[in-house]
Every structure is written in structure tokens, then in C-alpha cells.
NUZA-241918 format. One line per 2 residues: their letters; for each residue x, y, z of C-alpha. Coordinates in steps of 0.001 Angstrom, whole numbers. Layout:
// residues N
A	X:Y:Z | ...
//
This chain:
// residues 431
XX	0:0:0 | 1642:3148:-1627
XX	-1188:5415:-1118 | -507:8740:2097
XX	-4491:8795:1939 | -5227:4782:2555
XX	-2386:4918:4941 | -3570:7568:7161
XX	-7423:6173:7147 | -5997:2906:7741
XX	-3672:3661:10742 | -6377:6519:12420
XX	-9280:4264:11931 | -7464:1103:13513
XX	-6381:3240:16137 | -9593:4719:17003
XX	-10894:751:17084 | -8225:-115:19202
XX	-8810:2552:21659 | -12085:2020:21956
XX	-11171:-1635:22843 | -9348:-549:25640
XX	-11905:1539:26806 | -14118:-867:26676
XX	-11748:-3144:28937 | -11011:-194:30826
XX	-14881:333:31413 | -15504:-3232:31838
XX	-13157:-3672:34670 | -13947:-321:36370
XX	-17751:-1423:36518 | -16738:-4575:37390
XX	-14934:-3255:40632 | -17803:-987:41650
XX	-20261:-4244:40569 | -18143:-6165:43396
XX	-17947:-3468:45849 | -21871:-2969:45826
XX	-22098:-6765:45886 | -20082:-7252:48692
XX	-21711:-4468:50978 | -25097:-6419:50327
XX	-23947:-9820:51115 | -22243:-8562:53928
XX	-26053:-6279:55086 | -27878:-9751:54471
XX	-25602:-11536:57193 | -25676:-8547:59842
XX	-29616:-8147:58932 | -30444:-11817:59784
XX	-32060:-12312:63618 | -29996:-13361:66335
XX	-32208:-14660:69265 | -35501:-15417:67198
XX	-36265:-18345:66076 | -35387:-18724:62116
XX	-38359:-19803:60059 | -38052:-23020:58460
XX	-38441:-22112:55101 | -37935:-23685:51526
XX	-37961:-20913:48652 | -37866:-22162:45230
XX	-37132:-19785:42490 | -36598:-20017:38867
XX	-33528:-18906:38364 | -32055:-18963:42254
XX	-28393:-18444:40551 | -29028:-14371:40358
XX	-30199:-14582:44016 | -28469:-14571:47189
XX	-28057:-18050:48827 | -28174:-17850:52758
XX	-27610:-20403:54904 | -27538:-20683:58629
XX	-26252:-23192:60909 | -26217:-23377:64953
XX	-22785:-23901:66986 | -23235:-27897:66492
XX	-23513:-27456:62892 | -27252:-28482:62463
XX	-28724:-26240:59282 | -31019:-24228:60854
XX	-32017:-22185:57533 | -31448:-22647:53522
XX	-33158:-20266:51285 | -32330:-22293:48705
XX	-32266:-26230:49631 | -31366:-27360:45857
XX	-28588:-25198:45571 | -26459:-25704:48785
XX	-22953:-24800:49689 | -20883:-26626:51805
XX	-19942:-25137:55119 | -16730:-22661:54634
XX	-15306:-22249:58030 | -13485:-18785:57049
XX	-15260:-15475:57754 | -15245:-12555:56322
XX	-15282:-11863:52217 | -14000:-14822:50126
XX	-14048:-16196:47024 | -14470:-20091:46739
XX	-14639:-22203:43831 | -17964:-24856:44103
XX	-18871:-27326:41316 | -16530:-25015:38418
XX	-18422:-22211:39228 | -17177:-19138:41679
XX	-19094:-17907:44290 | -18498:-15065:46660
XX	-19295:-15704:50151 | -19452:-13733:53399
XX	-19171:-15632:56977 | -19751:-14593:60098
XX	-20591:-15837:63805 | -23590:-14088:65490
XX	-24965:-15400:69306 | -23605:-18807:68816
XX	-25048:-19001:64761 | -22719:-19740:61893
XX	-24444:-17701:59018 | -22909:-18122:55222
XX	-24454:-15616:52339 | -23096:-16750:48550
XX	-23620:-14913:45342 | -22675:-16247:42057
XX	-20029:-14280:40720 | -21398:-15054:36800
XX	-24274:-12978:37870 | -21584:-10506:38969
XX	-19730:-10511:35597 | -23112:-10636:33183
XX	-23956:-7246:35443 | -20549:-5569:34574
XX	-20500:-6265:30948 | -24139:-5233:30980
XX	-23035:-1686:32613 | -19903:-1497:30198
XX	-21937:-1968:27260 | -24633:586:28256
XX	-21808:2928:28953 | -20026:1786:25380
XX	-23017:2599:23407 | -22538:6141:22483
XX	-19136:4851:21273 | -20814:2329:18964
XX	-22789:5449:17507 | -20050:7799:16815
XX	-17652:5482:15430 | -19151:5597:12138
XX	-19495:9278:12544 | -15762:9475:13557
XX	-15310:7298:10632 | -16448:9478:8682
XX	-14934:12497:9958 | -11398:11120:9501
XX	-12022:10313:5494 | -12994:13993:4809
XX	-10606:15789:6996 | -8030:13573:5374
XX	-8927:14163:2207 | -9138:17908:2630
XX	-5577:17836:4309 | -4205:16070:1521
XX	-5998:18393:-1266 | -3319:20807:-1563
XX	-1037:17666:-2793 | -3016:16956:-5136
XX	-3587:20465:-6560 | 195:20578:-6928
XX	295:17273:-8307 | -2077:18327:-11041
XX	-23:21432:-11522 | 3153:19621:-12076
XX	1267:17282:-14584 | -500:20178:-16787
XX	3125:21276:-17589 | 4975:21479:-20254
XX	8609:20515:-20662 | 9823:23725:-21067
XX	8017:25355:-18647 | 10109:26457:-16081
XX	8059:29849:-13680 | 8708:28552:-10172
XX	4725:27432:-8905 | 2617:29145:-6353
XX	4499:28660:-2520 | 1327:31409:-1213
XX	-1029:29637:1417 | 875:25775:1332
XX	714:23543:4605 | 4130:23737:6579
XX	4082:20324:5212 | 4277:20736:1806
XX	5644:24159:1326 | 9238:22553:1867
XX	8928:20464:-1272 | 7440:23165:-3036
XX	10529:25182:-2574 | 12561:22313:-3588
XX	11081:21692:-6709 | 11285:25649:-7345
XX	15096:25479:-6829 | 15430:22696:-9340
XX	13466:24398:-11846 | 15596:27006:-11389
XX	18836:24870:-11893 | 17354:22865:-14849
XX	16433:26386:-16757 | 19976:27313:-15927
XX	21319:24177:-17422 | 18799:24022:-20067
XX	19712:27416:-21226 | 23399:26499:-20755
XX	22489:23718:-23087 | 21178:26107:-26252
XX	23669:27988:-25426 | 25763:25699:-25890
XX	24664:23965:-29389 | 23839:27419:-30885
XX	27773:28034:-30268 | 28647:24729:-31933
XX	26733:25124:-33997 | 28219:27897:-35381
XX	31813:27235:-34282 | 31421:24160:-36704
XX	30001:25678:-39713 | 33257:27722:-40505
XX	35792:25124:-40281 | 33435:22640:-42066
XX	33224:24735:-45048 | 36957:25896:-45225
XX	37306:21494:-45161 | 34903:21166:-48178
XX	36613:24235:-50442 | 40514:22792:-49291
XX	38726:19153:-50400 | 37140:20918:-53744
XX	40661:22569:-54188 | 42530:19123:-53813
XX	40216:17348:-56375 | 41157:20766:-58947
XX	45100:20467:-58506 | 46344:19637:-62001
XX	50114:19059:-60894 | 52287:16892:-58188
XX	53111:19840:-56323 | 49808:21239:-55824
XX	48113:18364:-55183 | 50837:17949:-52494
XX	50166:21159:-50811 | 46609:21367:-50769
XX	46304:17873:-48938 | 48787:18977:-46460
XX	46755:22127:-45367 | 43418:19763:-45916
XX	45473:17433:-43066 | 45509:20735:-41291
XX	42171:21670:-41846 | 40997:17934:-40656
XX	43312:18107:-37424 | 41752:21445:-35963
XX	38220:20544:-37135 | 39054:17099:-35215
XX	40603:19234:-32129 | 37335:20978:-32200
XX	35047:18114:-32138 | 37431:16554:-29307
XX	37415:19858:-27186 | 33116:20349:-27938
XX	32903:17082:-26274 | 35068:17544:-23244
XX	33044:20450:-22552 | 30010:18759:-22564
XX	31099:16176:-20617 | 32212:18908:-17910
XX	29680:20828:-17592 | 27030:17698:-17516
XX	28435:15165:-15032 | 30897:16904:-12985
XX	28477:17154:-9703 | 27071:14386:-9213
XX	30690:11918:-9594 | 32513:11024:-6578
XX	36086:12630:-5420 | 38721:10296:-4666
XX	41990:11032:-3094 | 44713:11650:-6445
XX	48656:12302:-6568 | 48311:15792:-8581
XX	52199:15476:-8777 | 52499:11954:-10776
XX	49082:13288:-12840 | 51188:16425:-14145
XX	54463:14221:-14835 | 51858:11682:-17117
XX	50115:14817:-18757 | 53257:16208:-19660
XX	54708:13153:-21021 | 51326:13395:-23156
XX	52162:16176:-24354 | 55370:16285:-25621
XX	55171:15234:-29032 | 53583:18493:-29643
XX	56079:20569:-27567 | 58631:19157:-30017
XX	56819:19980:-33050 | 56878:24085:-31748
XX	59918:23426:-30556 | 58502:24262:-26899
XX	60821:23352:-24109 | 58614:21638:-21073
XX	60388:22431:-17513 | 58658:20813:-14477
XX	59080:21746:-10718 | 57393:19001:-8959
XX	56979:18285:-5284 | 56313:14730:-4475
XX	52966:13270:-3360 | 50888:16480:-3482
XX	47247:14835:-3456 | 44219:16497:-3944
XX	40675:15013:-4048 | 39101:14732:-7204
XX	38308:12685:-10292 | 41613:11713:-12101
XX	40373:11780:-15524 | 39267:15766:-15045
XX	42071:16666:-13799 | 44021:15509:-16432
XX	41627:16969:-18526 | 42534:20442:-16863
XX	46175:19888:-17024 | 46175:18972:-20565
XX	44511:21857:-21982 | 46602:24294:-19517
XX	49507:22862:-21196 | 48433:22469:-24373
XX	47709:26556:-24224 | 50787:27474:-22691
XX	52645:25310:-25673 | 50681:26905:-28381
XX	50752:30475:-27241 | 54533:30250:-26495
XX	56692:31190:-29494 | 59057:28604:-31339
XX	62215:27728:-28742 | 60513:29184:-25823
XX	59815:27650:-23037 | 57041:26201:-20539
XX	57314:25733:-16645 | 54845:23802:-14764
XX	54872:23572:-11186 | 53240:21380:-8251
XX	53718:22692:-4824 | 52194:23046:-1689
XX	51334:26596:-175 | 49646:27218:2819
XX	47756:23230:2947 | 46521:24015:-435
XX	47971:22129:-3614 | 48876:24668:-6112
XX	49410:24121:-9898 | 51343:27178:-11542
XX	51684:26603:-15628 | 53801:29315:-16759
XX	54467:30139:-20909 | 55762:32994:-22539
XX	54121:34030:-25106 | 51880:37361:-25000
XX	49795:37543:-22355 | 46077:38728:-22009
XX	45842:42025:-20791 | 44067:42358:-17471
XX	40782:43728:-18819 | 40066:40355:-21005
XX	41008:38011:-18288 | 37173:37396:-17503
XX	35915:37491:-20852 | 38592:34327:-22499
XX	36758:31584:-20003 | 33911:32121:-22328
XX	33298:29095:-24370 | 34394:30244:-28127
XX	36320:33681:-27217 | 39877:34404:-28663
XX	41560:37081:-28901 | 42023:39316:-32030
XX	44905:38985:-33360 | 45716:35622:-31796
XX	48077:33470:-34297 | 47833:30037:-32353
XX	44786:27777:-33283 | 42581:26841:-30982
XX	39123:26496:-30986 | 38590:29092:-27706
XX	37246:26155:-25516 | 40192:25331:-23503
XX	40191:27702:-20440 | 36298:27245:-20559
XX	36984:23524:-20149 | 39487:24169:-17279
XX	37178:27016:-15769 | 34595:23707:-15454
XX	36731:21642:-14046 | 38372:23782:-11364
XX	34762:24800:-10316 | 33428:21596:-9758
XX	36369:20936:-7153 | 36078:23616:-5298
XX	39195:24915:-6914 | 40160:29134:-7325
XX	41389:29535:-10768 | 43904:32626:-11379
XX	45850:34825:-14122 | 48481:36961:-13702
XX	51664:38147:-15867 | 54979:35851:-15763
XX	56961:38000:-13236 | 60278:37042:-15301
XX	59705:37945:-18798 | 56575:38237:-21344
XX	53852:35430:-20789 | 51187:34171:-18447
XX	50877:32642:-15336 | 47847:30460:-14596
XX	47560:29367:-11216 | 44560:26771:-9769
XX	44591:26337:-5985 | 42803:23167:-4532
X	41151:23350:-1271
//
């Protein structure tokens, strides 16, 4: 059973059953003690009524039903019975006095003794007749019960229903939507209850729009992004097919290799970006050695270094560990790198550095090529920007990429100017 509504009727009917079963009980024993009280006090008035000196009347009463009456019985100081009201229904001599209960012939009676000028006298009651009267008196007093169960019943299934009404309003509210629509709902006049979740849902809605505008965003870029180089690739393919000599057919096809490498480089980086700004959040950290990540990046890397003739200098502490998700990371230091190696001019050189400042792990990457003036530091972690006048390629996705990244762990990303000479520093500090 799935269902708040059938829940609540279930558990607030059943409970109002079961306390009215131990009212009941409750009742049933309290009349039962006043039942036994009142009994007792009459048996007890019988005995002390009874005549002392006079002479007891010999008589035989015969009743239909002498089990709801009171059985008295008298006998003298030798034993003889001198009086039985009711001769078929005799109890044995008990030689107690006071109040007791005996047990006669499986059936319990409740007797009262007592010696009065030299008579024994014994009264009994039935304690059955006892019981039938308390149940009697409980049920009486259990009636009104009986009648306002239902009622009760009743009471519970619309008041529940009403509670849960506001649920179901937002329910349908949620349902009527459409998949873009993203206004926040209605949070005026909600239970305490549900007002929480309303909020909840209001603060995704606002995330998803976020992302969901990231997203267009995001293929309206690539989109365009990928038209140019696409079309340069057909007219350097149309150009290749028109080459009438050796020599031309040799040079267009290498700059249609070119062409195919950054379209290729742009694809690759596209998808990278997706990939970090889609699944960053939710992945789990785990503890990684930033120091032995930069030496393997690097490594990565240095076929290209060679081909600009790039020198790659690293200044590495040992077991610097950060938490985080390896194959990011190497994502961040790759592109870092790769920038720095494209930016820097031909037999320059490259420094990267692991230390550890403070507690924090720092990564410095340090090139020297131009520099970005302080004013467009901000605006080059946009996805697509370069710089006029910019002679590396690149598709203007990298620092977006490592912008991402570095976000996602918590991570304060940095530019400054190389202190020693033209270039730029980029420094990421991990918490």
C-alpha cells in the first residue's frame, strides 16, 4: 500500500478501534470493581440483617432462576442447618469469615461468613451474575461509542482528504506542464508540510532552466563554431580534387590534413566540454597524486612541444594529493599545457609547477608568449572567445573547459603576468 491517503485512514481508523477496545476493557473492569464493591456491601447487610435470638423460620424458597439470588444459609454452633433459602442449591460449610471467594462445582461464588450469638451464618452470590452485570453496565456505557464510530469514521475520510488536497492540486499542476516550462509554482497559502517540497522543486526548476539554457547555449555556439571550419574542409577538399600538378596536389592535402586536425581538435574539445559541464556534480572525489598526474600529462604532451619546438620544464613536489576525479584533472592539465605550448613562441619555453602553499595544492603553468591584458582576463573563459589577433589555433574552448573543471572541485582559478619575462601565469589552488 503506496497510497498517504489509505495509509492515514488505515492507521487513524485502527487506532480509534483499538482505543475504543481498551476503553471498553477499561470500562468493563472499572464497573466490574464498583459491581463487586456494591455486591459485597449487600452480602455482607444480608448476614448482619439476619435475627440473632428469634427463632429462624423453616423455610424452603424455590425460584426459577435462584443463581441471580443470594443463597443464605444458617447453621447453629453444632452445625445443624437451621435455615437454607435455597435447599437445591447448597454450599458446603466454609469455616473462614469474612469476604471470600471459593470455587464450588466449576463455578465461583463469593461468600461472606460470620458468627452471630452462637449461629454460623454463610451468604453466597454467584459471581457469573456478577460478571453478566458488569458487561451489561460497560456496554450501556459503550453505546454512544458504537454510535459515533461511524461518525468518527467518517470524519477522519474527509478531513483527510481535505488535508491532503493541496497535494493533489500541486500534483495536477506539475502534470498540466509542459517541458519547457520552467516559472517557479505558487508557494502562497501551502501547509508547513508541503511548502518545503514546493521550494525544492522551485530550486530545481531554477537549476534545470539554468542548465537548459546552458544547453542552447551551448549547441547554438557549436553550432556555429562548426560551420566555418566545415566549409573551409569542403573548399581545401574541392581545391585538392582541382590540382592539375604533383606539387599542388601535395600542398593542398597537407593544409586539408591541417584543416581535418583542428576541425578534429574541435570536435574533441566540444565534447570535453560537454562532458564537464554535464556530469561533474554528481561523480565522486577520490583522493589523487596531482604530482604523478602532471608528470603523465606532460609526457602526453610532448610530441607536440617538439613539433613548436617548446621546451617543457617541471618543478614538482612529491605526493601532493588532492581530491578529485583523475580523468578531469588531467583533462585540466592537458589543456593548460596544451595553451601554454601553443601560445609560447618557437624555442621558448614552458614551466609547470606542483607545490604546496599554505595546505593548499597549487598548480602554476607558466608560458611565454603574450599575455592577455588584465581587462580580457574574464571574458577568455567564455566558451568560443579568442583574442584578435591571436596566431595560435585553438578552438577558444580550452580555459572554458578548465574554468569547469576547477569549479566543480572547489578549486580558485587565477591569471596573472609571468613575473620574469613576457607570458602568463595560470595558477589553480585546490582546497
Amino acid at each position: 500500500m503506496n497510497s498517504i491517503r489509505q495509509r492515514l485512514l488505515l492507521w487513524l481508523i485502527v487506532g480509534m478501534l483499538i482505543s475504543t477496545g481498551i476503553a471498553g476493557l477499561s470500562i468493563y473492569w472499572l464497573a466490574q470493581d464498583e459491581v463487586n464493591e456494591l455486591f459485597d456491601y449487600q452480602i455482607r447487610q444480608i448476614a448482619l440483617s439476619l435475627p440473632g435470638h428469634s427463632q429462624l423460620p423453616d423455610i424452603v424458597t424455590e425460584d426459577e432462576d435462584p443463581e441471580e439470588d443470594n443463597i443464605i444459609q444458617v447453621w447453629n454452633a453444632q452445625g445443624k442447618p437451621l435455615f437454607l433459602s435455597y435447599p437445591s442449591h447448597a454450599l458446603p460449610r466454609y469455616a473462614m469469615s469474612g469476604l471470600h471467594t471459593v470455587t464450588y462445582q466449576q463455578q465461583s461464588w463469593r461468600l461472606y461468613n460470620i458468627q452471630r450469638h452462637g449461629r454460623y451464618v454463610q451468604v453466597a452470590q454467584s459471581m457469573a451474575v456478577r460478571n453478566d452485570l458488569a458487561a451489561a453496565l460497560a456496554v450501556r456505557m459503550l453505546m454512544p461509542f458504537f454510535v459515533l464510530i461511524p461518525l468518527l469514521a467518517g470524519l477522519i475520510w474527509w478531513s483527510v482528504g481535505r488535508s491532503l488536497r493541496p497535494l493533489q492540486t500541486l500534483t495536477v499542476a506539475v502534470a498540466a506542464r509542459h517541458a519547457d516550462a520552467m516559472q517557479p509554482l505558487d508557494e502562497e497559502n501551502l501547509p508547513q508540510e508541503i511548502k518545503p517540497v514546493v521550494i525544492a522543486l522551485n530550486q530545481l526548476l531554477v537549476r534545470l532552466n539554468q542548465a537548459m539554457q546552458s544547453q542552447r547555449a551551448f549547441i547554438a555556439d557549436a553550432a556555429h563554431e562548426l560551420r566555418s571550419p566545415l566549409t573551409a574542409l569542403k573548399l581545401q577538399l574541392q581545391l585538392t580534387e582541382r590540382a592539375s600538378t604533383d606539387e599542388q596536389r601535395s600542398i593542398a592535402l597537407t593544409k586539408l590534413n591541417q584543416r581535418l586536425d583542428r576541425s578534429i581538435h574541435l570536435v574533441r574539445q566540444l565534447l570535453t566540454l560537454a562532458r564537464s559541464e554535464s556530469s561533474l556534480e554528481v561523480l565522486p572525489f577520490t583522493s589523487v597524486d596531482l604530482s604523478i598526474l602532471v608528470q603523465e600529462a606532460v609526457q602526453d604532451l610532448m610530441p607536440l612541444a617538439e613539433a613548436h619546438h617548446t621546451g617543457l620544464q617541471l618543478d614538482v613536489q612529491p605526493h601532493v594529493l588532492v581530491l578529485g576525479r583523475q580523468t578531469d584533472l588531467r583533462t585540466l592539465i592537458s589543456n593548460l599545457v596544451d595553451n601554454a605550448i601553443r601560445y609560447t613562441p618557437d624555442a621558448g619555453q614552458v614551466r609547470i609547477s606542483v607545490t604546496r602553499e599554505a595546505g593548499q595544492a597549487v598548480l602554476r603553468v607558466i608560458d611565454q608568449g603574450s599575455g592577455i591584458p588584465a581587462h580580457e582576463r574574464e571574458r577568455v573563459f567564455d566558451r568560443f572567445y579568442r583574442r584578435e589577433g591571436t596566431e595560435a589555433t585553438g578552438s577558444g574552448l580550452g580555459l572554458a573547459i578548465v574554468r569547469n573543471i576547477a569549479d566543480a572541485h572547489h578549486a580558485v582559478l587565477a591569471l596573472s603576468d609571468n613575473m620574469n619575462g613576457p607570458g602568463l601565469v595560470v595558477t589553480v589552488k585546490f582546497a
